[in-house]
Structures are given as C-alpha cells and as structure tokens.
C-alpha positions in Angstrom: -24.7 0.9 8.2 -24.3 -1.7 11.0 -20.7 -2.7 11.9 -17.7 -3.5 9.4 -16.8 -7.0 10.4 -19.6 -9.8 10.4 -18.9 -13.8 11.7 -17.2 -15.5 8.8 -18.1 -19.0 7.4 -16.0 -21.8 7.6 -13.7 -22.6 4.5 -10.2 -22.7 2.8 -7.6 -20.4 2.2 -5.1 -21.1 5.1 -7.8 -23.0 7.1 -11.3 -21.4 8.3 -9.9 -21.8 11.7 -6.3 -20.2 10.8 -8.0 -17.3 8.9 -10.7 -16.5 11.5 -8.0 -16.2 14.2 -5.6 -14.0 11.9 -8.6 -11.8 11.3 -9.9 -11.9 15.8 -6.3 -10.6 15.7 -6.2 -8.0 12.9 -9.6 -6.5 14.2 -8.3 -6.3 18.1 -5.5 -4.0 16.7 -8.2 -1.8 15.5 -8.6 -1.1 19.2 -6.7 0.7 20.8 -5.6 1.3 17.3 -1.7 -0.1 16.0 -2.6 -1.2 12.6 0.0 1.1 11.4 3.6 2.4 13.3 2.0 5.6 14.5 0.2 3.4 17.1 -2.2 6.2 18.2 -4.3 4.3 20.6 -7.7 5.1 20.0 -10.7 2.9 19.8 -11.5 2.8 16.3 -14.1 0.0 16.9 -16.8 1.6 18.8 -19.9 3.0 16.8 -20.2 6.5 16.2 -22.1 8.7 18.6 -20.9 5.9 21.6 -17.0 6.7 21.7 -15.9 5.7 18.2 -12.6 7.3 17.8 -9.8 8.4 15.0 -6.4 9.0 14.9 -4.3 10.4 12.5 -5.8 8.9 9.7 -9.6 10.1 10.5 -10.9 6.6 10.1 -13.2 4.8 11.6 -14.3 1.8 11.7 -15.0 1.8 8.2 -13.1 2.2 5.1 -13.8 5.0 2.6 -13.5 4.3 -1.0 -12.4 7.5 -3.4 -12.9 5.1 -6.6 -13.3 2.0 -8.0 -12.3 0.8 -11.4 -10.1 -0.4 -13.7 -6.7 1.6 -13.7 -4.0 2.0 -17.3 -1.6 4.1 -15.7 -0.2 1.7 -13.7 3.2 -0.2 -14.2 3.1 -2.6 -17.1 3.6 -5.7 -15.7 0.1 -4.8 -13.6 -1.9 -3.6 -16.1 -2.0 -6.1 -19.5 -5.2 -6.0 -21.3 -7.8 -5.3 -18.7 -6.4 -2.9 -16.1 -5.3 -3.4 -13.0 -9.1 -3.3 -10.7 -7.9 -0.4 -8.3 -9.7 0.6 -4.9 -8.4 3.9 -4.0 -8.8 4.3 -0.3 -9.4 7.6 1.2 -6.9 9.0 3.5 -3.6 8.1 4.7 -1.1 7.3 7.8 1.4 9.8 6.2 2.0 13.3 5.9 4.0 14.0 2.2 3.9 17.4 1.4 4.2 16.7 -2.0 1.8 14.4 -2.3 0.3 13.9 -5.9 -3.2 12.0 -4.5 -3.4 14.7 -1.7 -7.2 15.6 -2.7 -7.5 11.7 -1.6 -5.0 11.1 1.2 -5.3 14.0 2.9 -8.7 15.8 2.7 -12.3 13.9 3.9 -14.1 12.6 1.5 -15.2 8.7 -0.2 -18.1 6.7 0.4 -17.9 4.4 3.6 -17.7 0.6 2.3 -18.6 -2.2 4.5 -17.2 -6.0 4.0 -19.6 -6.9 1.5 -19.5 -3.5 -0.5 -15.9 -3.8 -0.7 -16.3 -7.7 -2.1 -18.6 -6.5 -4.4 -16.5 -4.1 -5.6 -13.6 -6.5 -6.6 -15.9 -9.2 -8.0 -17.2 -6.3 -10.6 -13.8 -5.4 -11.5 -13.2 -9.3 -11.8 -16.1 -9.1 -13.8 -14.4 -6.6 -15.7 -11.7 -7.9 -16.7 -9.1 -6.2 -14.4 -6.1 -8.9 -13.8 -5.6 -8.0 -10.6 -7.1 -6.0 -7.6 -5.3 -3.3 -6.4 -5.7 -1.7 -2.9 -4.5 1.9 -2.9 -2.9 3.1 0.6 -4.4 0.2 2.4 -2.0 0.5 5.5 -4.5 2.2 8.0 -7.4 0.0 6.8 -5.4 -3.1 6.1 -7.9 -5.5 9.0 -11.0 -4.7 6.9 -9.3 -5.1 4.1 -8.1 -8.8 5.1 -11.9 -9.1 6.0 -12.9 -8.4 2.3 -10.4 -10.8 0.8 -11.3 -13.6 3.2 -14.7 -13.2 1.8 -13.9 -12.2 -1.8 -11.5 -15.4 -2.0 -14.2 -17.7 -0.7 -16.9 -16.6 -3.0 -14.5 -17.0 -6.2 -11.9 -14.3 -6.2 -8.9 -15.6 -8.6 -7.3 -12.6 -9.3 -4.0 -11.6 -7.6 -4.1 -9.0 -5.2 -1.9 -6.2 -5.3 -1.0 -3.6 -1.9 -0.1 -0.7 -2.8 1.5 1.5 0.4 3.9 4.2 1.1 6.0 1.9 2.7 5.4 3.1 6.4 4.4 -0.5 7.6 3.1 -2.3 11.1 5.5 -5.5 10.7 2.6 -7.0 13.1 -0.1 -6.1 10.7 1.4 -7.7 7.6 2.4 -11.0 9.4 -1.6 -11.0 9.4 -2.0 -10.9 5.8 0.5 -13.4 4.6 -1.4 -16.1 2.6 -3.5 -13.0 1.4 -1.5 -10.6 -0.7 0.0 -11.9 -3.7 2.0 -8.7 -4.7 3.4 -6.1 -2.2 3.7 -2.7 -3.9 5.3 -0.5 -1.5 7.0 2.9 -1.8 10.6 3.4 -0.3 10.9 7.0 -0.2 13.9 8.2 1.9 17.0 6.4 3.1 17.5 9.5 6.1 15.0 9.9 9.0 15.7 13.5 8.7 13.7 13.6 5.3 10.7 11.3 6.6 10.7 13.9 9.1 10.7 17.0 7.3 8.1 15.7 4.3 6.0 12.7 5.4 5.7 13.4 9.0 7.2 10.3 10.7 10.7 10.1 12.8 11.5 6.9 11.7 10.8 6.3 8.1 14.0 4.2 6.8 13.9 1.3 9.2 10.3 1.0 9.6 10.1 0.5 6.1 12.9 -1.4 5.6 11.1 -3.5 8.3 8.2 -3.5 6.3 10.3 -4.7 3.5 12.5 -7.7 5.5 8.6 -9.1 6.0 6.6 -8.2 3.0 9.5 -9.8 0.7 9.4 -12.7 3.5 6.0 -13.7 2.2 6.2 -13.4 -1.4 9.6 -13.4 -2.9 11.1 -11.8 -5.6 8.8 -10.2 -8.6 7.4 -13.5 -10.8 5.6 -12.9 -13.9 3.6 -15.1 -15.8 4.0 -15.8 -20.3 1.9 -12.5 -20.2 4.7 -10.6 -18.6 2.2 -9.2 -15.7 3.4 -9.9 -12.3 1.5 -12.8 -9.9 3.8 -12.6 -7.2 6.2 -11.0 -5.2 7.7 -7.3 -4.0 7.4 -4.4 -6.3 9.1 -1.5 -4.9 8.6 2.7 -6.2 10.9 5.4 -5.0 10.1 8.7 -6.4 13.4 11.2 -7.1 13.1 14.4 -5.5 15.0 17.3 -6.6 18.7 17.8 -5.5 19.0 13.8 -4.6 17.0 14.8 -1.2 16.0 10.8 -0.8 19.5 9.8 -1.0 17.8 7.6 -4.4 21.2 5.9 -4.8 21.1 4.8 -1.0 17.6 3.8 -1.1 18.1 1.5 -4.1 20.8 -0.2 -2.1 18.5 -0.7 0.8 16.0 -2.4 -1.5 18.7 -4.7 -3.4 19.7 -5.9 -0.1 16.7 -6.0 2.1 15.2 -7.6 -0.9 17.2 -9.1 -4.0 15.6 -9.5 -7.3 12.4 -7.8 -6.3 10.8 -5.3 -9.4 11.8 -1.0 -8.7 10.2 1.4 -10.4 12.8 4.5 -10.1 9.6 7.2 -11.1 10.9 10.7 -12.7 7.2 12.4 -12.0 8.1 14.5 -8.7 6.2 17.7 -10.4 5.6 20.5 -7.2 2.1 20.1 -5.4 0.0 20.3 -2.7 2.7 21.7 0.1 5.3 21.9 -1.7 5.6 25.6 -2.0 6.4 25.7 1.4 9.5 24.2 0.8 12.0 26.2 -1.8 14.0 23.0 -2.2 11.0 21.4 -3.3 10.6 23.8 -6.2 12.8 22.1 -8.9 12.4 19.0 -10.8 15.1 15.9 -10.8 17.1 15.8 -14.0 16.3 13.3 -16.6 19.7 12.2 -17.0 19.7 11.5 -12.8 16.3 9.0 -13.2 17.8 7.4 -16.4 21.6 6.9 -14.2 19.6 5.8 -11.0 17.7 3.4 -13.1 20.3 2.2 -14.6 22.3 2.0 -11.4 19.1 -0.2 -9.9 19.4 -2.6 -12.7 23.0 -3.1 -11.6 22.2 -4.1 -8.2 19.9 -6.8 -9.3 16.6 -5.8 -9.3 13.9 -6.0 -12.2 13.0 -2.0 -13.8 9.5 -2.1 -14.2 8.9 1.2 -15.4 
C-alpha cells in the first residue's frame, strides 16, 4: 500500500480550492501529530521502516477498519429502515477502563484502509441501503477521514454523515471538517477532571469537551429530523451513568443544555462492568433504573431532545 492521501480533483463541496486547503491543513497536523488534544508530536506521516511514528493511539498513517456494515443497535432516529452504514475504526485517543468496544479501541487489530478503500466502503453501504454513514471513534483519524468524504461526496455520496467520538476533541481539527459532517455524535462522559483522570486517562476531559461541543454545535445546530423521524443534522450527545453518580450525570446534562440547547441526549442505562473495571471496586455496581429514568427525565426538562 502506497501512501494514504493522493492529489484530489477539482470540484464542489465548499470549493475545490477551499476543500484542498482544509485538507493541506488537516494532513500537516498529522505531523508532528495534534489531530487530537493529546498533541503527542510524532510524525505519523512518514512510511514505515523510514521513521513513521505512533502515539498513543498506535496509528499510523493509515486507518484501520474493525468492520463495515450496516448497524440496528444504534439510536432510532439513526437507524430507520436500512441501518445506519457504520465504519468502526480501530483504536482510540482515550483510555476508559470500562470500555465496552475495548477489544476494538484498545487492542491492535483491523485491516488498514486507504482513501479509496474507505470510499468504497461507504458507497457499498450506500448501496445498501444504510441512511447514513457512521464513523466510529474517528478522532485520531479524523484527516483521512475528511480525505474519504471529499472523495465519497464527489463521486455521489448523498447520505448524511454521522461522527461518532468520545467527546475528547482537537477544536482545530473539527474547524477542518465543517461543511463535511452533517451529524456530530459525541460522548460527554464526566463533568470533573478528576474522573477523566482516573477512567479515561486525560487531565482535562470537561472543558476539552465542552470545547469540542461550543464548535461541533457551531456547525450544525440543534438535532433536525426529517418526516421519517431520522436525524439529517445537528449535535447528538451520549453520556453513559456510572454507578454511584460518579460522572456528576446531572451536571453533565446541564453542560450540554447550555453549551448546546435543543441538541438530541441519549442518557444510556448500559454501564455493565468490563474490560478494567475490576480494578476499580466502585466500578462494580450498576446505576439504578429509577436514576437513568430521573436523569432522563431531568434532560428533557432542560430542553434537549431524548433520543433513546
């Protein structure tokens, strides 16, 4: 496999000229590497074997790909008859010790996809009927994955497409794909840095991703649905409840309502104990049903749309 990016053709999204400069841009913070807020400063760009480089991610160059294909479990309002067309990306830029994808985000693994592989991937699940593309924890690959929707949009991509993060964003990097993502799905997991700290491995979780937020609901709005009832555009936020309120959920839904009013929440009750979570004896219970129902009730309250 030769190198990820290859010289794009003129045409219309933005402009050629506007989208070839946003993507010279995205690809130079490839290297030294700040596509995401760890920053880690290696050269991811550089072939392997001549001083390619990873960071915390293990990436490269190119993207991995754990699967491909149309996905039922997802939120209603992404999924309607044909499933929303997910790309689950392997690896990740955070460290949850709970993680329920860990086999994916934090082991090695996927095939490597270039730019074309990865168009060819969302024009099948076009093909497929999927009503929407969804890019699963796209953060540390998020140039390459502006490269394939440049493409993919040009050669008759019509879908929306859907990012679907943990919330620990590169303001920088999104600015680059405005005019590309029609729906930001990103997690908002913890209103204390003390918590980001102890179970996804950042200092600075809450006001990166409320950063993250101010930007991504900059771009596209509140959540819009179409007379299907499936979402086109705008912010669709997830928090997960952890046992013994240890996200501060109530404080993190008042985050979101503010940073981003009107936007879709899904308050998820599926924390179940995994991967590292045995190393952690708060960890080891389960949220209360009747906290998710009050917490999703309390959301609805505060504006936003439940999508759950």
């Amino acid at each position: 496999m030769g190198s990820f990016f290859r010289p794009l053709a003129t045409g219309s999204f933005f402009t050629g000229h506007m989208q070839d400069e946003m993507l010279k841009r995205a690809r130079s913070m490839l290297s030294p590497c700040r596509v995401c807020p760890r920053r880690c400063g290696v050269d991811r760009l550089a072939p392997k074997g001549q001083g390619g480089e990873v960071g915390f991610c293990r990436i490269g160059a190119a993207p991995h790909v754990a699967s491909a294909g149309p996905h039922f479990g997802e939120e209603p309002v992404l999924v309607g008859s044909g499933g929303s067309g997910t790309i689950f990306f392997q690896r990740c830029n955070l460290d949850c010790v709970f993680c329920q994808n860990f086999d994916i985000s934090h082991r090695n693994g996927g095939i490597e996809a270039d730019a074309d592989e990865l168009v060819s991937l969302m024009s099948a699940l076009q093909r497929r009927g999927c009503d929407n593309i969804n890019f699963v924890t796209p953060t540390h690959v998020a140039p390459q994955v502006l490269e394939a929707i440049i493409i993919a949009r040009r050669e008759g991509l019509i879908v929306p497409i859907v990012y679907n993060c943990g919330g620990y964003e590169s303001v920088e990097m999104l600015s680059l794909l405005e005019g590309h993502i029609d729906i930001y799905m990103p997690d908002f997991k913890y209103a204390l840095a003390a918590a980001g700290r102890k179970y996804s491995g950042v200092a600075d979780y809450p006001q990166v991703a409320k950063a993250a937020l101010v930007e991504m609901y900059r771009q596209v709005g509140p959540l819009t649905l179409d007379e299907r009832g499936l979402a086109v555009r705008g912010v669709l936020v997830r928090h997960l409840v952890l046992p013994a309120d240890l996200a501060e959920s109530e404080k993190v839904i008042d985050i979101v309502a503010e940073t981003a009013p009107g936007c879709g929440i899904n308050v998820m009750g599926q924390y179940h104990p995994c991967y590292r979570a045995d190393e952690f004896p708060e960890l080891q219970a389960l949220p209360s049903r009747p906290e998710i129902a009050r917490l999703r009730e309390y959301a609805v309250a505060q504006g936003l749309m439940r999508v759950d």
